[in-house]
C-alpha positions as CSV (number, residue, x, y, z in Angstrom):
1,X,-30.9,-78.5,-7.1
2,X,-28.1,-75.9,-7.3
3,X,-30.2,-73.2,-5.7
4,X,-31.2,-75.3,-3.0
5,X,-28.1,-76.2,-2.0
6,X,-26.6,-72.3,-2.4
7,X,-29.7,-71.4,0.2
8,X,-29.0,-74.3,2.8
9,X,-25.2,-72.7,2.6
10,X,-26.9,-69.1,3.0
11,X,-29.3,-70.7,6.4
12,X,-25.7,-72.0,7.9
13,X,-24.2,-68.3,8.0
14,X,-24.5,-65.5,10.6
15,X,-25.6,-62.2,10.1
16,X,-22.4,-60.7,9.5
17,X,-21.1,-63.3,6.9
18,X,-24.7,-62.8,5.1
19,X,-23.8,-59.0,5.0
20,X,-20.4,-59.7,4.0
21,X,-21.3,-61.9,1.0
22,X,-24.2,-59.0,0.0
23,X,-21.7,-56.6,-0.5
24,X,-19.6,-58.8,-2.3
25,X,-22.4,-59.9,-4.6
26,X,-23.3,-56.3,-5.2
27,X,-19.4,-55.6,-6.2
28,X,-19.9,-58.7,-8.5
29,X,-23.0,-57.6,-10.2
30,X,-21.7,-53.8,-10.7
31,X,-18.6,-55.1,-12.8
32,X,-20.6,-57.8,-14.5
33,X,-22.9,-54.7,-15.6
34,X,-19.6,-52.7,-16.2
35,X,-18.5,-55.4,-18.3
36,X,-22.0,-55.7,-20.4
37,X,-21.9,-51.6,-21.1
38,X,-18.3,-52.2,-22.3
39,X,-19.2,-55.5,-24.2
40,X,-16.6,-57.1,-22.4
41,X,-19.0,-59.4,-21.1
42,X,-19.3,-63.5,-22.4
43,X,-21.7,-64.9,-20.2
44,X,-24.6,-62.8,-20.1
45,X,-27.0,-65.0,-17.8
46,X,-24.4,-64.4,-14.9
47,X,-26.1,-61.2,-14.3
48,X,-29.5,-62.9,-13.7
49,X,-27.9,-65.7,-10.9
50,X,-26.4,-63.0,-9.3
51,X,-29.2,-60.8,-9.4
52,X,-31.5,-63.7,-7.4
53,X,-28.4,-64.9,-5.8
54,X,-29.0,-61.3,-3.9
55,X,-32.5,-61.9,-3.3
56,X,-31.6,-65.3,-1.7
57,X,-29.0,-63.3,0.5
58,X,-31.3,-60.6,1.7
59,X,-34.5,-63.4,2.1
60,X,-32.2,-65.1,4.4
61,X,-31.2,-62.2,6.1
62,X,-34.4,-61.0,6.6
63,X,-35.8,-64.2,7.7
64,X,-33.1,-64.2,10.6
65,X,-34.3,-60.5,11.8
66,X,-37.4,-61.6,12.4
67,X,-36.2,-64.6,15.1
């Protein structure tokens, strides 16, 4: 349910906010990794949703490069 809701957000967005929100998702996951090397880190299962979280992103994206 969550998911589906997250990609009908991602289909609403232009190109450039898609790209935006990659490279903030990216940032995310390198401190969350940070964070895990450091065992700093709580909430281990973060780094899996934002791991497909950037899939999502960069399905979307794709899917709106080949319109």
């Amino acid at each position: 349910m969550k998911s589906s809701k997250y990609v009908k957000s991602l289909n609403e967005k232009t190109l450039a906010e898609l790209n935006e929100e990659l490279v903030t998702a990216k940032k995310e996951l390198f401190n969350l990794r940070f964070q895990n090397a450091t065992s700093q880190l709580d909430n281990t299962a973060r780094i899996t949703e934002v791991r497909k979280n950037i899939a999502r992103i960069q399905t979307v994206i794709a899917a709106k490069a080949d319109k």
